[in-house]
SEVO-955327 format. One record per residue (C-alpha): residue number from 1; chain; x, y, z. Coordinates in steps of 0.1 Angstrom, whole numbers. Layout:
<pt num="NUM" cadena="A" u="X" v="Y" w="Z"/>
...
END
This chain:
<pt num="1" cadena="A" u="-1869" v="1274" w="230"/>
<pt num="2" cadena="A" u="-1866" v="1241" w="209"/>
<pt num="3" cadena="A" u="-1886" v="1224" w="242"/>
<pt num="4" cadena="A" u="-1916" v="1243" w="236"/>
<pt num="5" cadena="A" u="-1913" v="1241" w="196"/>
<pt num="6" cadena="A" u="-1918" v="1201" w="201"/>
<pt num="7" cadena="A" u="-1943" v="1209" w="225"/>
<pt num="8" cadena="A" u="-1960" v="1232" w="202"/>
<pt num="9" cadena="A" u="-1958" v="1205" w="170"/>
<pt num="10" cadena="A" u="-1967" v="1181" w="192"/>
<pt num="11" cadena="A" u="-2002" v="1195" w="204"/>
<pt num="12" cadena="A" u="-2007" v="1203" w="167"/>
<pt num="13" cadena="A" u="-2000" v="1168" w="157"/>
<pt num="14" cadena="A" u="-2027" v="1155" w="185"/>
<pt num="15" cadena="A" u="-2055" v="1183" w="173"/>
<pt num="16" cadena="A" u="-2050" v="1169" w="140"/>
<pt num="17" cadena="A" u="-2054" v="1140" w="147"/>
<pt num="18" cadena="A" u="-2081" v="1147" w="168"/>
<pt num="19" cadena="A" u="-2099" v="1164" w="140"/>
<pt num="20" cadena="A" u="-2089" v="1137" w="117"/>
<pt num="21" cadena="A" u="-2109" v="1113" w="144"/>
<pt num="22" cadena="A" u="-2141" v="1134" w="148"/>
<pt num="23" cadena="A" u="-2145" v="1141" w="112"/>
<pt num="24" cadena="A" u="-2178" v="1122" w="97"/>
<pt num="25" cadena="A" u="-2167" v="1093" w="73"/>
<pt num="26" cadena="A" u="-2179" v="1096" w="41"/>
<pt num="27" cadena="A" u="-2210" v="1076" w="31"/>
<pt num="28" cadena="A" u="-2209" v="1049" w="10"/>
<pt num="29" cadena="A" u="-2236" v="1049" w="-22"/>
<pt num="30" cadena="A" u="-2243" v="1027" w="-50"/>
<pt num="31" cadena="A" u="-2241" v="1048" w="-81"/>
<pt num="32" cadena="A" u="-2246" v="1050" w="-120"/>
<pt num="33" cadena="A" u="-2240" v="1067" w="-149"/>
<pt num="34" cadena="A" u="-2266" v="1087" w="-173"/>
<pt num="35" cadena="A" u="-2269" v="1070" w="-202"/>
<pt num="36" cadena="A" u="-2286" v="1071" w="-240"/>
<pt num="37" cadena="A" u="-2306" v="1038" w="-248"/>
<pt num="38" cadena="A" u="-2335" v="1023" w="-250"/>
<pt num="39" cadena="A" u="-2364" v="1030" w="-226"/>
<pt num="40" cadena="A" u="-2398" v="1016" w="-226"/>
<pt num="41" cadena="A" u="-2428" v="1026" w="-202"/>
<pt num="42" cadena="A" u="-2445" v="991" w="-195"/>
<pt num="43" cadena="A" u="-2474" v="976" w="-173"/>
<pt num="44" cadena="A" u="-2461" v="938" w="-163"/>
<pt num="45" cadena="A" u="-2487" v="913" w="-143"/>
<pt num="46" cadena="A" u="-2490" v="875" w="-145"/>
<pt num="47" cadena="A" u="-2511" v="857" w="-171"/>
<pt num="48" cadena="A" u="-2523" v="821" w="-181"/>
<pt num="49" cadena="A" u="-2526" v="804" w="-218"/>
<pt num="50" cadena="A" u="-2554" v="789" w="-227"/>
<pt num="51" cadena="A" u="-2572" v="770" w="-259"/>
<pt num="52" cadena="A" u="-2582" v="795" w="-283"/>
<pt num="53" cadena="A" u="-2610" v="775" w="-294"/>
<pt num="54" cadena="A" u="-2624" v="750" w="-273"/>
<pt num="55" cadena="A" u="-2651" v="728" w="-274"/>
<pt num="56" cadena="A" u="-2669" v="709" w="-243"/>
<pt num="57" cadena="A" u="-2690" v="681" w="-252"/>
<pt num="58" cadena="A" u="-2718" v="677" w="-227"/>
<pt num="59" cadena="A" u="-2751" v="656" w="-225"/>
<pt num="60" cadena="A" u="-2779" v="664" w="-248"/>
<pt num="61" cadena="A" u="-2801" v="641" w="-230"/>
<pt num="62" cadena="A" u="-2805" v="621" w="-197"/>
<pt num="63" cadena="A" u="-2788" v="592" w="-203"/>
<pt num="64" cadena="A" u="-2762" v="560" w="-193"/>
<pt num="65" cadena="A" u="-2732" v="571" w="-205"/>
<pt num="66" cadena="A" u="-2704" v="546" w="-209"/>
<pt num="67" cadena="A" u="-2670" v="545" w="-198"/>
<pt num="68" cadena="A" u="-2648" v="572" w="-215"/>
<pt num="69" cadena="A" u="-2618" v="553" w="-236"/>
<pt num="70" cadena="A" u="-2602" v="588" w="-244"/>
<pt num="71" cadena="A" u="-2576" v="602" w="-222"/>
<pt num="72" cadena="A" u="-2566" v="637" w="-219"/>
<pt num="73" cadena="A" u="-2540" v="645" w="-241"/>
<pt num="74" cadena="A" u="-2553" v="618" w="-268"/>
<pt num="75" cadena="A" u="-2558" v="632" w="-305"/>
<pt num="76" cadena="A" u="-2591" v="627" w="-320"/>
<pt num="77" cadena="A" u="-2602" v="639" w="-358"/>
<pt num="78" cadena="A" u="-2633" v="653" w="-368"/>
<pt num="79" cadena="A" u="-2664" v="627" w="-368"/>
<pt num="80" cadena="A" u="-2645" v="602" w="-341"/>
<pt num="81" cadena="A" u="-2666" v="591" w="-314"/>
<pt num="82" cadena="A" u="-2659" v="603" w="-285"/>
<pt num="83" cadena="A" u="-2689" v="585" w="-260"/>
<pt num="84" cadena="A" u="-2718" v="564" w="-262"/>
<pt num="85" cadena="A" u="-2750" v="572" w="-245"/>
<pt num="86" cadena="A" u="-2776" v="545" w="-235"/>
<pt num="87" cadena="A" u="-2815" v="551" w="-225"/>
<pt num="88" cadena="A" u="-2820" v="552" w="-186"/>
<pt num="89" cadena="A" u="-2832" v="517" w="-175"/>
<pt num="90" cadena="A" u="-2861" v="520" w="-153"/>
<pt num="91" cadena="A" u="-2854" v="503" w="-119"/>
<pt num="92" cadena="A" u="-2859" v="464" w="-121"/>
<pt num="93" cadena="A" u="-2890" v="445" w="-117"/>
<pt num="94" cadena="A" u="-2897" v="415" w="-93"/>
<pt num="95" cadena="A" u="-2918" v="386" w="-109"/>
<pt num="96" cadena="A" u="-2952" v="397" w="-98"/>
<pt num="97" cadena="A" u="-2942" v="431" w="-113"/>
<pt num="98" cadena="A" u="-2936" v="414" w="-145"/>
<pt num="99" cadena="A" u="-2963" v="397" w="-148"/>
<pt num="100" cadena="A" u="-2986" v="426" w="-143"/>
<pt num="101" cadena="A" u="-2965" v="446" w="-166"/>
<pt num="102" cadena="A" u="-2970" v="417" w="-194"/>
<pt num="103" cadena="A" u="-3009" v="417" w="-185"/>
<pt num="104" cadena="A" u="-3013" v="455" w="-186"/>
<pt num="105" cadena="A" u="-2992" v="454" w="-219"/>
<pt num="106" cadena="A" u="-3020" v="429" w="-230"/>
<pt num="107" cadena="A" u="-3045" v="447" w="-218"/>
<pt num="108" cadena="A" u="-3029" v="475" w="-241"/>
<pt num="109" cadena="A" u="-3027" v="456" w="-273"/>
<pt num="110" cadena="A" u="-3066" v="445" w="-273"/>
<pt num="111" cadena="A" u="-3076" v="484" w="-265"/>
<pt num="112" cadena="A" u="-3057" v="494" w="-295"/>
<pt num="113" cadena="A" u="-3071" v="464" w="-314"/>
<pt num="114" cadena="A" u="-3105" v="471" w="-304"/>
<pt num="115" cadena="A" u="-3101" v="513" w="-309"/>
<pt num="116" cadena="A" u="-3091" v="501" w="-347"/>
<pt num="117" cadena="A" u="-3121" v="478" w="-345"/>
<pt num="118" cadena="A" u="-3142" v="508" w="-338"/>
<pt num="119" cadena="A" u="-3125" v="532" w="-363"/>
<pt num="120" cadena="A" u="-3135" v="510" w="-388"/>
<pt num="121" cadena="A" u="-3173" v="502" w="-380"/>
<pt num="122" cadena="A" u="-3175" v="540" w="-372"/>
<pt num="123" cadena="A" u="-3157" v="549" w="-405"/>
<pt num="124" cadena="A" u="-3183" v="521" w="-427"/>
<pt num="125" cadena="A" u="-3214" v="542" w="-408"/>
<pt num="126" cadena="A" u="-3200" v="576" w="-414"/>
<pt num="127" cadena="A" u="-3196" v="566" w="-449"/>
<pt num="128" cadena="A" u="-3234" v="553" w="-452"/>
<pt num="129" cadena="A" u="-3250" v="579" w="-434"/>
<pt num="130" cadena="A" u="-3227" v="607" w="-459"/>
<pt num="131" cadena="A" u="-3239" v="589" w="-485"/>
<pt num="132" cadena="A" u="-3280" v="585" w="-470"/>
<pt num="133" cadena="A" u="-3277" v="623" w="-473"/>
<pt num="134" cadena="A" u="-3267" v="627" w="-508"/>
<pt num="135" cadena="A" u="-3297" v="612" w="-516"/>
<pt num="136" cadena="A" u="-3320" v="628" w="-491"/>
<pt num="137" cadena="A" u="-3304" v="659" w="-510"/>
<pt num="138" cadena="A" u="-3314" v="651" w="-542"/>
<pt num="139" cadena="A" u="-3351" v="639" w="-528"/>
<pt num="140" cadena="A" u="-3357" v="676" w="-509"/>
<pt num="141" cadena="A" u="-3346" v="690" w="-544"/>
<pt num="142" cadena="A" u="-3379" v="675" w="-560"/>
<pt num="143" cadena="A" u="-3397" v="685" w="-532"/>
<pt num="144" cadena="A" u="-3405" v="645" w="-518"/>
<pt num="145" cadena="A" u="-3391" v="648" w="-483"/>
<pt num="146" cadena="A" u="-3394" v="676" w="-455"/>
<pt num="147" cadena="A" u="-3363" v="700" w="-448"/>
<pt num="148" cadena="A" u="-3364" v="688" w="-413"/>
<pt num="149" cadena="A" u="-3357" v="654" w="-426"/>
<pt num="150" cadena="A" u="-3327" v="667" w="-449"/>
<pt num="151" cadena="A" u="-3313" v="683" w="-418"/>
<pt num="152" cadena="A" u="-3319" v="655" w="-396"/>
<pt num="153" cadena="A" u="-3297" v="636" w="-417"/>
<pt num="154" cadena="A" u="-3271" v="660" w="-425"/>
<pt num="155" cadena="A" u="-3264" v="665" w="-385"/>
<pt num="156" cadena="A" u="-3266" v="624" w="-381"/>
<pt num="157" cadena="A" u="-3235" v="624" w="-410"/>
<pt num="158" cadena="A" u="-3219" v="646" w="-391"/>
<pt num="159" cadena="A" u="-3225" v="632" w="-361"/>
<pt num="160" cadena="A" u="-3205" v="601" w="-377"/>
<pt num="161" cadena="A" u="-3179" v="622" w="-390"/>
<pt num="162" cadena="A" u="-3169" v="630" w="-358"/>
<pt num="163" cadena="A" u="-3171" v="599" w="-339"/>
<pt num="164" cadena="A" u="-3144" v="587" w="-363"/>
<pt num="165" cadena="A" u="-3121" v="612" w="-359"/>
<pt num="166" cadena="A" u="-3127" v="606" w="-319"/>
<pt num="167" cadena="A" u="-3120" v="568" w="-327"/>
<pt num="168" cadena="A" u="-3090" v="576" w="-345"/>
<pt num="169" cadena="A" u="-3077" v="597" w="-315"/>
<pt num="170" cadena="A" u="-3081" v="567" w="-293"/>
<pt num="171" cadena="A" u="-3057" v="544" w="-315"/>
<pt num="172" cadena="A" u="-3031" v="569" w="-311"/>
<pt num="173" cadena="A" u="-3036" v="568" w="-274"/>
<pt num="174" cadena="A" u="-3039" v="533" w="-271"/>
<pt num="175" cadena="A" u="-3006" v="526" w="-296"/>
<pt num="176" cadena="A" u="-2988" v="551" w="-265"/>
<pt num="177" cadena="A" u="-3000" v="536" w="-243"/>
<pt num="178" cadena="A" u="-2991" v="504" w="-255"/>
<pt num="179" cadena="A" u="-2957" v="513" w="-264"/>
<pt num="180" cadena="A" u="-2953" v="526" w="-231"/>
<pt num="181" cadena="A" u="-2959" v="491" w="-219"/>
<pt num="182" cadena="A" u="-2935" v="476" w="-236"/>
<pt num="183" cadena="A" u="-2905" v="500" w="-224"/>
<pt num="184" cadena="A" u="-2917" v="488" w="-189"/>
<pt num="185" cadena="A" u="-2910" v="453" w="-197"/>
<pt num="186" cadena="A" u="-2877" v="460" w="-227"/>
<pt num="187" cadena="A" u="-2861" v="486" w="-203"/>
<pt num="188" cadena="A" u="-2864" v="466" w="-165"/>
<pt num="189" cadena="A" u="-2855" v="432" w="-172"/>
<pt num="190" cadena="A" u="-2889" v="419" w="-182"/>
<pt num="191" cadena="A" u="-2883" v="413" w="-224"/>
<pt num="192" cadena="A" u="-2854" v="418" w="-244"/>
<pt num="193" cadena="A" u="-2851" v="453" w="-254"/>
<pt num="194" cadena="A" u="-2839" v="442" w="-288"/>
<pt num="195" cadena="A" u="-2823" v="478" w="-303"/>
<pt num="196" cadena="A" u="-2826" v="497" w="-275"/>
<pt num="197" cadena="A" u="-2820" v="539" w="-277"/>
<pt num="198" cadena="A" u="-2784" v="543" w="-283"/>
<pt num="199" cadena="A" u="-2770" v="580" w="-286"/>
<pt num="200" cadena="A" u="-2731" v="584" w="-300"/>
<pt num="201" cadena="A" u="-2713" v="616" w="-292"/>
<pt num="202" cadena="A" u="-2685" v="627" w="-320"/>
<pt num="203" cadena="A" u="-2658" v="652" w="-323"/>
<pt num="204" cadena="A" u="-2669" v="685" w="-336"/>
<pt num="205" cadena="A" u="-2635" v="693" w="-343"/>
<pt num="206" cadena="A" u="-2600" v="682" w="-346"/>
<pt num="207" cadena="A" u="-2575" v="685" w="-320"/>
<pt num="208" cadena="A" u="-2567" v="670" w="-282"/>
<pt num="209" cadena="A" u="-2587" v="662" w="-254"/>
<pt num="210" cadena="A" u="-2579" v="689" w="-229"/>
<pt num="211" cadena="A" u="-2601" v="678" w="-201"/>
<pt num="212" cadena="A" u="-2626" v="651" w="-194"/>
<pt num="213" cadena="A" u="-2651" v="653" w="-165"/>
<pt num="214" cadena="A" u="-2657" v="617" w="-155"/>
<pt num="215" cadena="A" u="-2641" v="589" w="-164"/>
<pt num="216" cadena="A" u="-2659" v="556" w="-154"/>
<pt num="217" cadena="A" u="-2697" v="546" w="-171"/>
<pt num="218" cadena="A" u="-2723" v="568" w="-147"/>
<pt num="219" cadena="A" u="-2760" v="589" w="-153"/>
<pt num="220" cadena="A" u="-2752" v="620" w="-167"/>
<pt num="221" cadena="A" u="-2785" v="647" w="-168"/>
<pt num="222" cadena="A" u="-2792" v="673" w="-199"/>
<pt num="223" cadena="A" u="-2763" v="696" w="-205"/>
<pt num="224" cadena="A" u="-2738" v="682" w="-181"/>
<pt num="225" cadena="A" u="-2705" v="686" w="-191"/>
<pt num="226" cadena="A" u="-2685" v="649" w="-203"/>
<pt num="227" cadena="A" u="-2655" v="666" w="-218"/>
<pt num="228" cadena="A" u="-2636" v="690" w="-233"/>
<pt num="229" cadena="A" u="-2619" v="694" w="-267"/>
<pt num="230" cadena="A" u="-2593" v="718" w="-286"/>
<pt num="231" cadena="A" u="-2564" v="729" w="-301"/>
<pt num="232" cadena="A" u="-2532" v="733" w="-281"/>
<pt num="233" cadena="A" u="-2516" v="747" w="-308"/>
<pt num="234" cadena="A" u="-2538" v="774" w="-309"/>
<pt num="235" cadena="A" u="-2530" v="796" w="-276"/>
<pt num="236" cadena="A" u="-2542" v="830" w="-264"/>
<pt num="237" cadena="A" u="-2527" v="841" w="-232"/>
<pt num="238" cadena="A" u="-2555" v="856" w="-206"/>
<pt num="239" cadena="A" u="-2542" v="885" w="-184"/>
<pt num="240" cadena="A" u="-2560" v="902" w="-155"/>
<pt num="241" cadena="A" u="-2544" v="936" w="-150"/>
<pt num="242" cadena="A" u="-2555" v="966" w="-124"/>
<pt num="243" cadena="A" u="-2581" v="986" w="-139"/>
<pt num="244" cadena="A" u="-2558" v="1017" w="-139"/>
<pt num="245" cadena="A" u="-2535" v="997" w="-160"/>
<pt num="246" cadena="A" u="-2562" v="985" w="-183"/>
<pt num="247" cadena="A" u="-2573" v="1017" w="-192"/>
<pt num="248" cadena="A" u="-2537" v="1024" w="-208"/>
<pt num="249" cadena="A" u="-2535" v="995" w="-224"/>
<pt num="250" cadena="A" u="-2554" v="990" w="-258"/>
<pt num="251" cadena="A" u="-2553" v="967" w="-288"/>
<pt num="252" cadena="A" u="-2522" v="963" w="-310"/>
<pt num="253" cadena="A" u="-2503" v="969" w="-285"/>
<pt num="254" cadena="A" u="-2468" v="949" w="-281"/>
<pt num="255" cadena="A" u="-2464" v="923" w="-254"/>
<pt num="256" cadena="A" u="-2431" v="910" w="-240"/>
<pt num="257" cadena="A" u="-2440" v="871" w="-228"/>
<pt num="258" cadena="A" u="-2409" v="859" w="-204"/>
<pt num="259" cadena="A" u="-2409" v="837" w="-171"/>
<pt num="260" cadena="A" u="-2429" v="808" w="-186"/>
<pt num="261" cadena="A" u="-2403" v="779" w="-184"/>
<pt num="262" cadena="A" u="-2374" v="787" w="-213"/>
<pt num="263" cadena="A" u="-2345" v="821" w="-210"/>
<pt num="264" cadena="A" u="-2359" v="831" w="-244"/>
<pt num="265" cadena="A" u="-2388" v="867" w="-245"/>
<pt num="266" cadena="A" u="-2420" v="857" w="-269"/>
<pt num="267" cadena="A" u="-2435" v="884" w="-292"/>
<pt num="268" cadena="A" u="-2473" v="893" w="-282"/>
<pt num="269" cadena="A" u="-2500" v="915" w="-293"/>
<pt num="270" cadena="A" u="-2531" v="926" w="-276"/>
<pt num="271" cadena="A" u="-2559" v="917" w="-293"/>
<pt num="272" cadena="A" u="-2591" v="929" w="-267"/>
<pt num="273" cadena="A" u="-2595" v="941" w="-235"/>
<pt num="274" cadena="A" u="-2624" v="935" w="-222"/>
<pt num="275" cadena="A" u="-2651" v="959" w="-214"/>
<pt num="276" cadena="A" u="-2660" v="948" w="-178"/>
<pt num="277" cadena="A" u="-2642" v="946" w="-149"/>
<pt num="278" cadena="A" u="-2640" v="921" w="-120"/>
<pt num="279" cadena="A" u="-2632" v="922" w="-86"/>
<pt num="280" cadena="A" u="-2604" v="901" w="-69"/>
<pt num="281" cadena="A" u="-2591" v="900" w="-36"/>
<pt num="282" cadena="A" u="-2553" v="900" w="-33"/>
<pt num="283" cadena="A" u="-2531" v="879" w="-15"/>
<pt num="284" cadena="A" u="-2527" v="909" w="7"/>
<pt num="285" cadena="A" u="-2564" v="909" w="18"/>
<pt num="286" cadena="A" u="-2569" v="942" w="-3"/>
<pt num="287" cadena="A" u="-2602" v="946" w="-28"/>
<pt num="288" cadena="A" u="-2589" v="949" w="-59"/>
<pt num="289" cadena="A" u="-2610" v="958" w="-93"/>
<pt num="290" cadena="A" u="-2591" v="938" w="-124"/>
<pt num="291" cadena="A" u="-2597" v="934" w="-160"/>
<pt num="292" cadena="A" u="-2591" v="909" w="-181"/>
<pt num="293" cadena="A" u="-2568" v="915" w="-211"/>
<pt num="294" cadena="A" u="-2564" v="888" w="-240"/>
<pt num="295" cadena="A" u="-2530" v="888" w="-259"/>
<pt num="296" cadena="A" u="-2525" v="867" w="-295"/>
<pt num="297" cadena="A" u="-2489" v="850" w="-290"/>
<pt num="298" cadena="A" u="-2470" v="866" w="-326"/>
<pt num="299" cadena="A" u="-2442" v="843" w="-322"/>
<pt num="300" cadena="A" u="-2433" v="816" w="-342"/>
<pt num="301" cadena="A" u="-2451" v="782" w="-332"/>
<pt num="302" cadena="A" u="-2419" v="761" w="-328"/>
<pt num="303" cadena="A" u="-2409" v="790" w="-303"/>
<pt num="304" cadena="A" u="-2433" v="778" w="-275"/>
<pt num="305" cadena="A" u="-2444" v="745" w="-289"/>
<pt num="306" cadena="A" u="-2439" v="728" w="-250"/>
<pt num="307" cadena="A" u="-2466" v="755" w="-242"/>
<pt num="308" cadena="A" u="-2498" v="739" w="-231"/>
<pt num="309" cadena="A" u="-2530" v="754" w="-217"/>
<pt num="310" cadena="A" u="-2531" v="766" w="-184"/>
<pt num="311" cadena="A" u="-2500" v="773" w="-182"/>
<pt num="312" cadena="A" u="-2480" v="804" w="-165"/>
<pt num="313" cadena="A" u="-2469" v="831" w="-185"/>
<pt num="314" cadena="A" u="-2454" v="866" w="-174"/>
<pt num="315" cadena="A" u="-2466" v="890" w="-194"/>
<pt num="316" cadena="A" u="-2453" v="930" w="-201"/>
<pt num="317" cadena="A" u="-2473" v="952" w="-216"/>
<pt num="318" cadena="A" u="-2450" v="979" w="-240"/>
<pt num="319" cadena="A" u="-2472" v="1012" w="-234"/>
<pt num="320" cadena="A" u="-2445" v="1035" w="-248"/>
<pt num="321" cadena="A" u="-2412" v="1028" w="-263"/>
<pt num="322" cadena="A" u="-2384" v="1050" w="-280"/>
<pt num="323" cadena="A" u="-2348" v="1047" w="-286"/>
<pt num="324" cadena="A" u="-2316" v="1071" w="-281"/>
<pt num="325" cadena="A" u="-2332" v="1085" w="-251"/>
<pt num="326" cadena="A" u="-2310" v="1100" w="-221"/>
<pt num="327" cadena="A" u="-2325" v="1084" w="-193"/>
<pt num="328" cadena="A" u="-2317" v="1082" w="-157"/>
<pt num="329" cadena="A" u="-2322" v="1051" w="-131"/>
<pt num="330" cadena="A" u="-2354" v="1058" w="-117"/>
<pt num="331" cadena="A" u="-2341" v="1047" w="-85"/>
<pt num="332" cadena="A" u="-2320" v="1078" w="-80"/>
<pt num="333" cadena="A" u="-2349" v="1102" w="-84"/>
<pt num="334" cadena="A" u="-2366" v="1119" w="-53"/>
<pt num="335" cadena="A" u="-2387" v="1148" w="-50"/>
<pt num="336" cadena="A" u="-2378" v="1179" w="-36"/>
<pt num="337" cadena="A" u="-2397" v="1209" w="-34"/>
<pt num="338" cadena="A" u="-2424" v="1204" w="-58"/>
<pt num="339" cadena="A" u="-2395" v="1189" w="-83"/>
<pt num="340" cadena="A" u="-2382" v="1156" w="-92"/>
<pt num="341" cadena="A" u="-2341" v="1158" w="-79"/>
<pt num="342" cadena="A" u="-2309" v="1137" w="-78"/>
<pt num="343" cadena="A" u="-2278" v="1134" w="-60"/>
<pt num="344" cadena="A" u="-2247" v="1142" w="-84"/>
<pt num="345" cadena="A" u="-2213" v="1123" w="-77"/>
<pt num="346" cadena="A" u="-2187" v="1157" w="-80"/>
<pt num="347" cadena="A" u="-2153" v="1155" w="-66"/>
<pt num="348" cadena="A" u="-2157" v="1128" w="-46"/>
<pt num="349" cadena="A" u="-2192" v="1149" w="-29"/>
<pt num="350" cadena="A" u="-2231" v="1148" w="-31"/>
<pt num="351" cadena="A" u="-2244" v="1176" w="-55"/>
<pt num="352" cadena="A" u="-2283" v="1181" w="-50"/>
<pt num="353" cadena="A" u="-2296" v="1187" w="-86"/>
<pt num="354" cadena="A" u="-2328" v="1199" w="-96"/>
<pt num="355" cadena="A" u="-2339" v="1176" w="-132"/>
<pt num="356" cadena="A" u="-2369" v="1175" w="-155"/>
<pt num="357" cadena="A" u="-2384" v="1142" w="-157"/>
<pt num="358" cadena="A" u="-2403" v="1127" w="-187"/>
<pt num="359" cadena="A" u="-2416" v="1096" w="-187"/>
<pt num="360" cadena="A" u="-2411" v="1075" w="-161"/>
<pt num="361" cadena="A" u="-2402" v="1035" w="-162"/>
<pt num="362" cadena="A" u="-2398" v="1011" w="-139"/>
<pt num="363" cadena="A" u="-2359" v="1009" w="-143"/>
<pt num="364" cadena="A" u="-2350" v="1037" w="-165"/>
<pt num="365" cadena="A" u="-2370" v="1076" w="-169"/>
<pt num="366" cadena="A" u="-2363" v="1104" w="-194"/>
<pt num="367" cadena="A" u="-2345" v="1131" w="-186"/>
<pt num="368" cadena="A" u="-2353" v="1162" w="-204"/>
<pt num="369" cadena="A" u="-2335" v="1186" w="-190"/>
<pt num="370" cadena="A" u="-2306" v="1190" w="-157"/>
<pt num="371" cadena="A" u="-2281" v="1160" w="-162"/>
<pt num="372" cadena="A" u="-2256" v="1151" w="-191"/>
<pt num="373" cadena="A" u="-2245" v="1118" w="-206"/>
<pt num="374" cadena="A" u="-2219" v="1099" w="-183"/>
<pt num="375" cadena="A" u="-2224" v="1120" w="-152"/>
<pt num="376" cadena="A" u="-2225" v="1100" w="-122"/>
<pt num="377" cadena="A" u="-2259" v="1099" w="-98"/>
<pt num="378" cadena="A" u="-2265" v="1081" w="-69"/>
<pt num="379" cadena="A" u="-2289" v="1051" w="-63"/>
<pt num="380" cadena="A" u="-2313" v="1043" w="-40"/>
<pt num="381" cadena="A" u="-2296" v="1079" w="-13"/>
<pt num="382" cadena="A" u="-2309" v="1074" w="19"/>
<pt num="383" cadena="A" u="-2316" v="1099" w="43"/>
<pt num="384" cadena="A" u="-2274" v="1099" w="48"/>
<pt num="385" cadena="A" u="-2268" v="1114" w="20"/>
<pt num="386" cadena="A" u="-2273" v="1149" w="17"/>
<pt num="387" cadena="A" u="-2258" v="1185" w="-2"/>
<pt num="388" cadena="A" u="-2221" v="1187" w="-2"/>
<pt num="389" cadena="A" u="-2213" v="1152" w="19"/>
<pt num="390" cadena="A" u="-2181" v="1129" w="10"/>
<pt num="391" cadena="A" u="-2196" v="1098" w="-4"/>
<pt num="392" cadena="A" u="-2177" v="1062" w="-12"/>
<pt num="393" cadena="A" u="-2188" v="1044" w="-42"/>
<pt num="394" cadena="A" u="-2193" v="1006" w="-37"/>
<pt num="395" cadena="A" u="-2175" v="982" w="-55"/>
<pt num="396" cadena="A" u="-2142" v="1006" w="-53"/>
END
């Protein structure tokens, strides 16, 4: 009798075991608590700061420039010069070339000379024959002389008048033309140029040279950039954000400015978004449409004095914000039949819980209604974790 008792406990003991064996263990979860707090709905992409106001400084003219003494990062105050432009010089002329340059320069000065030559003899005969018809005038007025011969004379002073004026026309031609001459020769080698053209550049404004285009003496043509001029202590920060962000996002708005080289958050404001979109391709391959947002850094100066312009800034754009909120890691939120649902920690168990979602955040969302502060959910469940099974939290 006692034999089969041992036998009986014994079998017992081994299906127990058995059991024990078989049984699944329990799954092992990273979990938090439901908490009151802060929570803040935000939009975050990369930006760069740039030179609020910037001037560039380009070429009114085609001209020599010379070398540029400034370097970038140099101060300069309003009215400094910043480069000196010199008249082309026409290419250089052989000594045959000269000398017909000097004789067609010559040639130049006697036609002025003799244009004013004429302008004068045609000027003395205008004047006689304007004066010939005054006194035919008088004469037809006592009846001595024809009208023919009144008109004859009249069209003869005009004929004069004109002349002159055609005369004076050809002194200014031939003072171009004989100006022109003498650039030949003052501008290729042939005479001494004596005060040549000489064009100085200045600063519009006060501040640091941010960027200059060339640096050695070169040709530059009309409108081409030399450099570029600003304040670096007046920064904007430039922002290109999805266009489904961008249409959330409006000015005033608060900006969170982090990542950009020191542990400490700047303060930011939005002050435009701009009305046009662009389109960017991502580092994925993907098409994407972006706009550019511009944000006003509100912090103080000495706060981000090292910034510069250029330079890379993450920005976070606060769309909502509101504190004492119960809120629930996002990451523990799933949806389940048409609902948002988490996994409560009970007894050592998964508990499948319907919950009522407000806004969501990246980290945190609002719970309006299913959970209460300090219960436990689980983060990140996998497809493991399911109604009713034995869970093991990490970390205990």
């Amino acid at each position: 009798m006692i034999k089969k008792i041992l036998i009986a406990g014994l079998v017992l003991v081994a299906v127990a075991l058995l059991a024990l064996g078989f049984r699944p263990s329990p799954t092992l979860v990273d979990a938090q608590s439901v908490t009151r707090g802060h929570l803040a709905i935000t939009v975050e992409e990369e930006g760069r700061t740039r030179v609020i106001d910037r001037y560039q400084v380009s070429a009114p003219i085609a001209a020599q420039a010379r070398r540029i003494q400034l370097e970038v990062g140099d101060t300069v105050r309003l009215g400094d010069v910043l480069v000196v432009l010199d008249a082309l010089a026409a290419p250089a002329l052989d000594v045959r070339s000269v000398q017909e340059a000097r004789a067609r320069l010559a040639a130049a000065e006697a036609a002025l000379e003799t244009a004013r030559e004429d302008v004068r003899a045609l000027a003395t005969q205008a004047l006689f024959l304007r004066e010939e018809h005054r006194r035919l005038t008088a004469l037809a007025e006592e009846g001595l002389i024809s009208r023919s011969s009144l008109d004859r004379a009249a069209a003869e002073a005009d004929h004069a008048d004109a002349l002159t004026r055609s005369a004076r026309f050809r002194v200014q031609t031939a003072t171009a033309q004989r100006d022109a001459a003498q650039a030949v020769l003052a501008y290729s080698g042939g005479e001494d140029p004596g005060a040549s053209g000489v064009l100085t550049l200045t600063a519009p404004v006060a501040g640091q040279v941010l960027r200059r285009h060339f640096e050695s003496a070169r040709v530059v043509q009309p409108g081409e950039g030399i450099l570029e001029i600003g304040d670096p202590t007046r920064l904007e920060v430039a922002v290109d954000v999805l266009s489904a962000d961008a249409v959330r996002i409006e000015a005033g708005m608060r900006v969170i400015l982090e990542r950009w080289g020191e542990p400490r958050e700047l303060n930011g404001r939005v002050r435009r978004v701009e009305p046009t979109g662009f389109t960017k391709i991502s580092a994925l391959g993907v098409e994407e449409q972006r706009v550019w947002v511009i944000v006003d850094i509100t912090s103080a100066p000495q706060d981000w004095s090292r910034l510069g312009d250029g330079y890379r800034i993450n920005a976070r754009f606060v769309l909502w914000e509101k504190d004492d909120i119960l809120r629930v890691p996002t990451s523990a939120l799933f949806r389940y039949q048409d609902n948002w649902a988490v996994f409560v920690v009970q007894d050592r168990r998964a508990q499948l819980r319907r919950v009522e979602i407000g806004r969501r955040g990246g980290i945190y969302s609002e719970v309006l209604d299913g959970l209460d502060e300090d219960e436990v959910v689980v983060v990140h469940p996998d497809r493991d974790v399911i109604d009713g099974v034995r869970l093991t939290l990490r970390g205990e």
